[in-house]
KESE-891068 format. One line per 8 residues: number of its first residue (from 0); their letters; for each residue x, y, z of C-alpha. Coordinates in nm, 3 decimals, m for minus. Layout:
BEGIN
NUM	A	X:Y:Z | ...
//
This chain:
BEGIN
0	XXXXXXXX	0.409:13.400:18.248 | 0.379:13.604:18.550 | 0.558:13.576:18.883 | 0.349:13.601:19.207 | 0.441:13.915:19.381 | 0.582:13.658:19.702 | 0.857:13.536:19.426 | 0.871:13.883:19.302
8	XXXXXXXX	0.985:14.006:19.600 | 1.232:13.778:19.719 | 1.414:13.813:19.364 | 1.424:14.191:19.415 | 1.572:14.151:19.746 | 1.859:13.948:19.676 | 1.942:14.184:19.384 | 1.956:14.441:19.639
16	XXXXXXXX	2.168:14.212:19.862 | 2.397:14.220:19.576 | 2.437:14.581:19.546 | 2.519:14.616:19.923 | 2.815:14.383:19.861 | 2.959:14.599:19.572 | 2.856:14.918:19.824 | 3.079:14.772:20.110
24	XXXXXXXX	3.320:14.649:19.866 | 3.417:15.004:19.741 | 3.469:15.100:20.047 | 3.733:14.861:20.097 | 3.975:14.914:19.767 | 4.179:15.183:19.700 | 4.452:15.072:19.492 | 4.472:14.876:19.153
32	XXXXXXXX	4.586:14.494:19.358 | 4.234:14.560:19.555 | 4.025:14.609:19.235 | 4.170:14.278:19.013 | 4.302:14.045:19.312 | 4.123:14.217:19.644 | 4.464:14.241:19.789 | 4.520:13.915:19.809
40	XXXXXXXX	4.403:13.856:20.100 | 4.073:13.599:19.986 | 4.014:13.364:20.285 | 3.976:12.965:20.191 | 3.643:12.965:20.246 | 3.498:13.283:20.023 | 3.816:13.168:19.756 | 3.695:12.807:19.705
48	XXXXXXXX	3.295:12.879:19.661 | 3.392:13.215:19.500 | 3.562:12.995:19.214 | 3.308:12.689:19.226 | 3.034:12.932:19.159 | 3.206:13.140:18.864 | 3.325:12.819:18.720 | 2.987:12.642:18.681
56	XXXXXXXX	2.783:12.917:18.579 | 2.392:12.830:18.443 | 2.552:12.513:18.306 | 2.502:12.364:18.664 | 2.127:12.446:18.765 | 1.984:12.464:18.351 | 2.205:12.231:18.101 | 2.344:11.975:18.318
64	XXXXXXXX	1.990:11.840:18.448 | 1.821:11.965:18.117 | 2.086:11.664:17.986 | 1.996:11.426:18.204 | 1.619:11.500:18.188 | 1.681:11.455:17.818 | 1.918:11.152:17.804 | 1.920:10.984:18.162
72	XXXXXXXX	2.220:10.943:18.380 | 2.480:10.889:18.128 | 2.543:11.284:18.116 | 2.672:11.220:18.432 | 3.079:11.141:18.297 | 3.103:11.447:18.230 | 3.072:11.565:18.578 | 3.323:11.279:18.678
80	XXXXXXXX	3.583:11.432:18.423 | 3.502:11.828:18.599 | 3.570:11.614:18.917 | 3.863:11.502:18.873 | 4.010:11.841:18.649 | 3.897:12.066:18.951 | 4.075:11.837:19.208 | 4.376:11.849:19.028
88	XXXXXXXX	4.372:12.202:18.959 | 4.356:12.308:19.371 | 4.628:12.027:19.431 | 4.882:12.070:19.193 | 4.844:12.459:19.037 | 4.682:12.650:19.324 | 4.906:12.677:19.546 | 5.224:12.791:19.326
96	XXXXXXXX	5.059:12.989:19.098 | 4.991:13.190:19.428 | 5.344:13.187:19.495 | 5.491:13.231:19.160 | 5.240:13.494:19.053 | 5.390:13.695:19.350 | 5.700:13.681:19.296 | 5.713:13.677:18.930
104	XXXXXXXX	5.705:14.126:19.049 | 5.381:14.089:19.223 | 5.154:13.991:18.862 | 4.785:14.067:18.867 | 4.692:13.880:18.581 | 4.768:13.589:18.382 | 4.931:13.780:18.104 | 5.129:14.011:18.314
112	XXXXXXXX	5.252:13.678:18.507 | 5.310:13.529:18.181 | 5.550:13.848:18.054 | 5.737:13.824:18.378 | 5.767:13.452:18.476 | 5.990:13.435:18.101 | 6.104:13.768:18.135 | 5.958:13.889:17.784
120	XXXXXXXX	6.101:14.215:17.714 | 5.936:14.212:17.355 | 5.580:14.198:17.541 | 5.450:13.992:17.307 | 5.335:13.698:17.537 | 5.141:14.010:17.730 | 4.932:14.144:17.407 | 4.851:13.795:17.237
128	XXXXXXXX	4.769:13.635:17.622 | 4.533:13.919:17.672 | 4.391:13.967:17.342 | 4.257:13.616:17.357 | 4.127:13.659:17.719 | 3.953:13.976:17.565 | 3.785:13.831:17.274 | 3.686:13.486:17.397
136	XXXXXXXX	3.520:13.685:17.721 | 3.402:13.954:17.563 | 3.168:13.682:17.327 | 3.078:13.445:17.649 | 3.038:13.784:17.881 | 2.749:13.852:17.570 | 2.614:13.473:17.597 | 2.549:13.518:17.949
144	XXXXXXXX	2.384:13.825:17.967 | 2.172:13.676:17.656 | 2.083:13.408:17.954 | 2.027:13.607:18.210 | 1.778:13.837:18.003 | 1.603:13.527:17.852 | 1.537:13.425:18.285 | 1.421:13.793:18.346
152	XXXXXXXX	1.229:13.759:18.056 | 1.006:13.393:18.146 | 1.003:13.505:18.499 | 0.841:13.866:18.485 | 0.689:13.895:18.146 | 0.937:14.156:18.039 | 1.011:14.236:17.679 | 1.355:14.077:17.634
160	XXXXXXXX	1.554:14.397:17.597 | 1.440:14.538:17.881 | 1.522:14.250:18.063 | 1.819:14.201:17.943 | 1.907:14.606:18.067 | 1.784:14.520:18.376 | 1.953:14.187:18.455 | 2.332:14.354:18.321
168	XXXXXXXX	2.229:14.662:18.526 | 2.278:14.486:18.836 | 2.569:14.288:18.753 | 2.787:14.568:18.594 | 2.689:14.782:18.921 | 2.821:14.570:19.177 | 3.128:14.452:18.971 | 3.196:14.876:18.878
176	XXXXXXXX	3.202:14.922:19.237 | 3.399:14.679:19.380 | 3.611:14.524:19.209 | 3.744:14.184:19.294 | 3.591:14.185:19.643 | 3.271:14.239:19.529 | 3.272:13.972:19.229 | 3.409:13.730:19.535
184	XXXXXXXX	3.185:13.810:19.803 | 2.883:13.817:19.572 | 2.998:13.440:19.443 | 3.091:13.321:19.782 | 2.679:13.391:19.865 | 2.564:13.302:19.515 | 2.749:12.919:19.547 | 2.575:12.825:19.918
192	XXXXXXXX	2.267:12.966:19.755 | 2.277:12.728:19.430 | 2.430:12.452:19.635 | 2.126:12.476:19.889 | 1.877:12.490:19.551 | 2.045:12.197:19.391 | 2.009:11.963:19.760 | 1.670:12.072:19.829
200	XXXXXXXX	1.477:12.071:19.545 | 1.554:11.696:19.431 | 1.469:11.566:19.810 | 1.149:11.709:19.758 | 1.065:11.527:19.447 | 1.198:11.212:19.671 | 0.967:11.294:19.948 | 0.696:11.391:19.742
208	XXXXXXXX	0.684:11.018:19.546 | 0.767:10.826:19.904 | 1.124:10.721:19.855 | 1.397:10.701:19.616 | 1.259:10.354:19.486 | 0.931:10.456:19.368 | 1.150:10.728:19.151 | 1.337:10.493:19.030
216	XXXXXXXX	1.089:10.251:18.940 | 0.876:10.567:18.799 | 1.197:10.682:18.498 | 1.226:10.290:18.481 | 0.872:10.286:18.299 | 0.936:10.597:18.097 | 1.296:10.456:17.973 | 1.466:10.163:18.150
224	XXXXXXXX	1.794:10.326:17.929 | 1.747:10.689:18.103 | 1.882:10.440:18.436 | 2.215:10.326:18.276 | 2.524:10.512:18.340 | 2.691:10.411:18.022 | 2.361:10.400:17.776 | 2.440:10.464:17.414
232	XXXXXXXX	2.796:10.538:17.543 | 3.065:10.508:17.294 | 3.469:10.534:17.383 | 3.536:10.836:17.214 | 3.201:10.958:17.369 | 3.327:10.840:17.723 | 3.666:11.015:17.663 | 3.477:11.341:17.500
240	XXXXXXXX	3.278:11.374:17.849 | 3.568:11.341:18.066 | 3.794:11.548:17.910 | 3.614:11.844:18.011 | 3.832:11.821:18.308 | 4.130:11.962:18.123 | 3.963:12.289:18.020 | 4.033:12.367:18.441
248	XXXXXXXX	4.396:12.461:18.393 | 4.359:12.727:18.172 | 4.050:12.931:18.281 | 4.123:13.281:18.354 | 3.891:13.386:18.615 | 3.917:13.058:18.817 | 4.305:13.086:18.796 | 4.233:13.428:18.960
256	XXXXXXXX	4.104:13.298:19.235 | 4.419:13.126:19.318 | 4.647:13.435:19.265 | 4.376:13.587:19.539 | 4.394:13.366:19.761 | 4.535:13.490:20.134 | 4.846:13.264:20.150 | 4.921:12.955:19.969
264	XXXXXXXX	4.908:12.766:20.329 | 4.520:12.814:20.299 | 4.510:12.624:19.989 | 4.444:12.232:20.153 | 4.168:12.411:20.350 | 4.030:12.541:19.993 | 4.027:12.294:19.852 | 3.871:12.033:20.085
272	XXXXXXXX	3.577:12.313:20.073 | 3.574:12.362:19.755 | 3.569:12.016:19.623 | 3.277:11.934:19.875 | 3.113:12.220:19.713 | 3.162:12.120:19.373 | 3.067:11.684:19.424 | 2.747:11.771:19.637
280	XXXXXXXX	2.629:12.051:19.415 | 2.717:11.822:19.076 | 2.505:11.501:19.224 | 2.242:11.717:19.320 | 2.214:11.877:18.914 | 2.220:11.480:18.808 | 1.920:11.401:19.112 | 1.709:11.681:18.998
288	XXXXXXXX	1.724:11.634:18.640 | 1.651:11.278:18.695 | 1.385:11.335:18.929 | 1.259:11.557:18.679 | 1.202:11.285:18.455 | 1.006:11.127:18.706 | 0.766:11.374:18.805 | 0.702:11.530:18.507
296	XXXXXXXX	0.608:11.155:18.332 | 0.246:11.245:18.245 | 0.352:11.587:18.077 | 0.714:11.594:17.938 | 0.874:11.938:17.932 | 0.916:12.074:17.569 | 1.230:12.282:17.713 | 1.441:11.993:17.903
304	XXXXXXXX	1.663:12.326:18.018 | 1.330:12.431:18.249 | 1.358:12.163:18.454 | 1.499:12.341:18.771 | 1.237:12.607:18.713 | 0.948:12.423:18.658 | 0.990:12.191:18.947 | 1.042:12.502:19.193
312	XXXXXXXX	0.721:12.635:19.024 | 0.556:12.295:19.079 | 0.679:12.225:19.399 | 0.737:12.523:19.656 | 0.520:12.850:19.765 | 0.600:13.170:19.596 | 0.803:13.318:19.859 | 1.061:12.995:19.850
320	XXXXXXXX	1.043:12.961:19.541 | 1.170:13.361:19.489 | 1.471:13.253:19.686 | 1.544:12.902:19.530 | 1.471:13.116:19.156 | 1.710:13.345:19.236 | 1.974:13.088:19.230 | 1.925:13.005:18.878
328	XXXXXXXX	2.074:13.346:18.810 | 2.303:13.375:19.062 | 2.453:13.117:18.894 | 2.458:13.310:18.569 | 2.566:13.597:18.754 | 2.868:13.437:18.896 | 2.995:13.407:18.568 | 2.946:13.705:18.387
336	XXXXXXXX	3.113:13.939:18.697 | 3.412:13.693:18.707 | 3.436:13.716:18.336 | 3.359:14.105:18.283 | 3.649:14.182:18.567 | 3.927:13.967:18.424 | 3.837:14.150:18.085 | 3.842:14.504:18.286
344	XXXXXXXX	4.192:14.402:18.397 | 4.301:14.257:18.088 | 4.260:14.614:17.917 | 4.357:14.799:18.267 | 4.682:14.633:18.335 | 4.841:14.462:17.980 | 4.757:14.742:17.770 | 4.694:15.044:17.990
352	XXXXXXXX	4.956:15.055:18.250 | 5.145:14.820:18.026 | 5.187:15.046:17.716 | 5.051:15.383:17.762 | 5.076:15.509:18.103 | 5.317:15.265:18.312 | 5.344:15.571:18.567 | 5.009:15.592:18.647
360	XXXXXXXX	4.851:15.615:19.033 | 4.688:15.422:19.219 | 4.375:15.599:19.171 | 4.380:15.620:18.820 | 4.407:15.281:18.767 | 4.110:15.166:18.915 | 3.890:15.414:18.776 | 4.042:15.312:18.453
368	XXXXXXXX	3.923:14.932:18.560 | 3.577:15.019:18.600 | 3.571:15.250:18.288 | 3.724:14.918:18.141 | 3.411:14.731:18.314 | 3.178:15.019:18.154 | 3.327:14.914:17.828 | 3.342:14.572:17.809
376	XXXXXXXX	2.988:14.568:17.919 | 2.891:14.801:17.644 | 3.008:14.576:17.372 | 2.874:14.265:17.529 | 2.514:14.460:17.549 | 2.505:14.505:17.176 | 2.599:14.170:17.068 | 2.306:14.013:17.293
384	XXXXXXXX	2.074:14.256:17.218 | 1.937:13.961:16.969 | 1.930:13.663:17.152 | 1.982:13.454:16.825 | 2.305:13.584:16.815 | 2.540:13.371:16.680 | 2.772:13.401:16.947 | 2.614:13.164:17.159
392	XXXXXXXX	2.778:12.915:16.956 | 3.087:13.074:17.065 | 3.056:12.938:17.402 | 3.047:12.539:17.337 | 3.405:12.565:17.280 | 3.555:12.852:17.464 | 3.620:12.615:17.786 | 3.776:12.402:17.536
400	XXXXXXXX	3.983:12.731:17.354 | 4.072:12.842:17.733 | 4.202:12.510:17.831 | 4.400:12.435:17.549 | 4.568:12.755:17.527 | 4.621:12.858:17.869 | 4.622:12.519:18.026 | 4.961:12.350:17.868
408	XXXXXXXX	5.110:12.666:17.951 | 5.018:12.769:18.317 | 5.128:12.367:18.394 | 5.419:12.376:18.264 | 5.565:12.702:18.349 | 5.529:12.593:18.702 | 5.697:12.309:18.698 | 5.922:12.333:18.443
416	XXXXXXXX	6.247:12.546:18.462 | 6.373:12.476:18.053 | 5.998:12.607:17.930 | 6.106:12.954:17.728 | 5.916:13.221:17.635 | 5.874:13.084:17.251 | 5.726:12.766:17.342 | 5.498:12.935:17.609
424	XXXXXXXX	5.375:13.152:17.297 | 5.378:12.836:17.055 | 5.167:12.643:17.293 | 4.941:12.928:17.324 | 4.877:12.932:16.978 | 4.902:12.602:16.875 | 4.605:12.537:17.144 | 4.406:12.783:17.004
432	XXXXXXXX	4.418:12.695:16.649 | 4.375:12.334:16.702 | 4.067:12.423:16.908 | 3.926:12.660:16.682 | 4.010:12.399:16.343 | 3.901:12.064:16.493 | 3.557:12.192:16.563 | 3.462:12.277:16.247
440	XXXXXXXX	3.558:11.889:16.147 | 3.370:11.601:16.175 | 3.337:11.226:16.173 | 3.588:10.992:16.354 | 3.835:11.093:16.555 | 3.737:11.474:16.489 | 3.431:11.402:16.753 | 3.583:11.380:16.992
448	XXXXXXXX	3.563:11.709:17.215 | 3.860:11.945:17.094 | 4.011:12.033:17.406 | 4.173:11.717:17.415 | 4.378:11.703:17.051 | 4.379:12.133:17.153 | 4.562:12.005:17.528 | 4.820:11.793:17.352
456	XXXXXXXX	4.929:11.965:17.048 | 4.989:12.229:17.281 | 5.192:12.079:17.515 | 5.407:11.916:17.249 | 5.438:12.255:17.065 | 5.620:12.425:17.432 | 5.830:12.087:17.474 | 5.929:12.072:17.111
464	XXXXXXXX	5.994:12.471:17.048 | 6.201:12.464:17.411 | 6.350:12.191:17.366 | 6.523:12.303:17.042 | 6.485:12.665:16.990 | 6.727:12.747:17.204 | 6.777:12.803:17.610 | 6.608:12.993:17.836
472	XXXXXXXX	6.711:13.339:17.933 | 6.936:13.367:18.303 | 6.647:13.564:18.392 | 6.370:13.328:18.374 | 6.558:13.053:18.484 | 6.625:13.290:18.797 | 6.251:13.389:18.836 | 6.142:13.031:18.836
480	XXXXX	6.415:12.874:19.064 | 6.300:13.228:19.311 | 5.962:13.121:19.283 | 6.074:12.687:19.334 | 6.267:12.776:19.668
//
């Protein structure tokens, strides 16, 4: 369908917006820390929206109210279980994974904090850590473009490659220019704007109908189960939902956020934002899904995903509803740069600097990074140049591969001085596996979501193999009880 030229626009204009950023951004970094951490010198505010908005992607303003449009409020657990994850994440891993990623020799990136925190002169933790942060994104980085396109695509009548072109265009631009900063600032902006979206357009509906009653009473007549929290709930569904949560501790670009951050002393601050961010923005995906149920009762969506974008369409004059549409991919676009740049330093720092040219400047390593953007990006293209691609089905379980393999292991080797390097590197793969096995099985126990059985294995693989495989090395023991004090 096409847009109005109002809509049109607005849309164009915050893509420009987003280009200044990356513009001003380059200015600002000149050495390899600037391009994958910005220095490290992220204030509370842009670090706690920055990671809200990279973590929830186009889950938050299409498929959590396309599920409760489709099912009612009981797709709200699984909001209670990100909750509760998140919270836990800024209180108990933020703040010294800031301060052990600096002084495990200053590490940029999970894997190079990894090689040093258990002092792995075989480098093995380094390759395996990034060559499942390179796959896994490299497939989601492809998902969301194939998201982003498919928007460009509904909104302007485009033909869907040229969309897609157009939407990555931007997105690789800013993120080629400037680095960290950019992907931060750009998120920081892209969060208040899907927040703001996700308040406003369920008080509308609200307004529009007279009062939260008459909604109520409205989904009531369509479905008196779509107003039950725990409708058609089973336990292993309940536990399923909430166990998203645990997929938190092991996500690479939100964990990057923390390494970023300007001193672990701005972490409380963080996180009080951050976690205001995240509860307002998640009840107001649940309100306008479920208001969507309400006003669309005479002529049901076929897409529940559309939702969001029919009720701005419905709802608001073309030059609002420009602004409020652009949200829907700034929250795809919040992903894909946070997920493109960890990649770009994945292949920059743990293979790069780390294996071929350890003496390299400055300068050399950042243009590396953004040929390493270039690349990625490349790659990504081709595999969502057909949006049937069957890596989209990739992406229902790489929170859950994330979690379980990084998760068990970022926990413990913070807390933990007896963790060694092998049971770091069994837990990695031990999460993985289990991940990758148990959700190809089915029926009992094997529904429920696999990050959980992925989250435990794991951390009973790093107990068991350091535990009895023998003692960690002076050196680690050293780095962590540096790191403690």
């Amino acid at each position: 369908m096409d847009m109005p030229l109002p809509t049109l626009v607005t849309f164009a204009l915050y893509l420009v917006l987003m280009l200044v950023l990356g513009f001003a951004a380059y200015r600002m970094t000149s050495d390899l820390s600037d391009y994958v951490l910005g220095g490290r010198r992220l204030g509370p505010g842009v670090a706690a929206l920055s990671a809200g908005a990279s973590d929830m992607s186009g889950w938050l303003l299409l498929g959590l109210p396309g599920a409760v449009y489709a099912s009612g409020l009981s797709e709200l657990w699984i909001g209670v279980g990100l909750v509760a994850g998140a919270f836990i994440n800024w209180s108990f891993v933020a703040a010294r994974l800031r301060r052990f990623t600096e002084r495990a020799k200053d590490s940029l990136t999970i894997p190079d904090y990894l090689e040093n925190r258990f002092a792995d002169h075989s480098r093995v933790l380094r390759v395996i850590s990034a060559v499942v942060i390179l796959i896994f994104f490299t497939l989601y980085i492809s998902a969301g473009l194939v998201g982003g396109g498919l928007l460009f695509q509904s909104s302007f009548d485009m033909e869907y490659r040229t969309a897609l072109f157009v939407g990555a265009l931007v997105i690789i631009s800013y993120t080629f220019l400037g680095g960290f900063l950019a992907v931060s600032w750009t998120d920081f902006f892209q969060g208040i704007l899907m927040f703001l979206t996700l308040l406003v357009v369920p008080m509308f509906v609200v307004v529009l109908f007279g009062g939260w009653g008459d909604v109520q009473s409205e989904v009531r007549a369509i479905d008196p189960g779509h107003t039950r929290v725990l409708q058609g709930m089973t336990a292993l569904g309940m536990i399923s939902l909430l166990a998203w949560g645990l997929g938190y501790f092991g996500q690479p670009h939100i964990l990057a956020r923390f390494m970023a951050i300007r001193s672990e002393h701005d972490v409380p601050k963080a996180t009080a934002i951050g976690m205001s961010w995240m509860i307002l923005a998640l009840i107001g995906a649940v309100a306008t899904g479920y208001m969507g149920i309400a006003y669309f009762a005479d002529a049901p969506l076929e897409d529940s995903e559309t939702v969001l974008i029919e009720l701005i369409r419905a709802l608001f004059n073309p030059w609002v509803a420009g602004v409020l549409m652009a949200a829907i991919l700034a929250a795809i676009m919040s992903t894909i740069d946070s997920q493109l740049l960890v990649s770009a330093s994945a292949l920059t720092n743990d293979f790069y600097k780390g294996f071929l040219r350890p003496e390299a400047s400055d300068v050399e390593l950042v243009w590396i990074s953004r040929g390493a953007v270039v690349a990625v990006s490349i790659v990504a293209l081709l595999l969502a140049l057909n949006p049937e691609a069957g890596v989209l089905d990739l992406v229902a379980y790489a929170w859950g591969g994330f979690g379980a393999a990084f998760g068990p292991v970022i926990i413990l080797s913070l807390y933990w001085s007896g963790m060694t390097r092998n049971g770091a590197l069994a837990g990695m793969v031990v999460g993985a596996v289990t991940v990758i096995v148990w959700n190809r099985l089915s029926g009992g126990w094997f529904d429920v979501y696999e990050i959980l059985p992925g989250f435990i294995l794991a951390t009973l693989a790093i107990v068991l193999v350091s535990r009895f495989g023998g003692d960690p090395s002076p050196e680690a023991r050293e780095q962590f009880e540096a790191a403690r004090r």
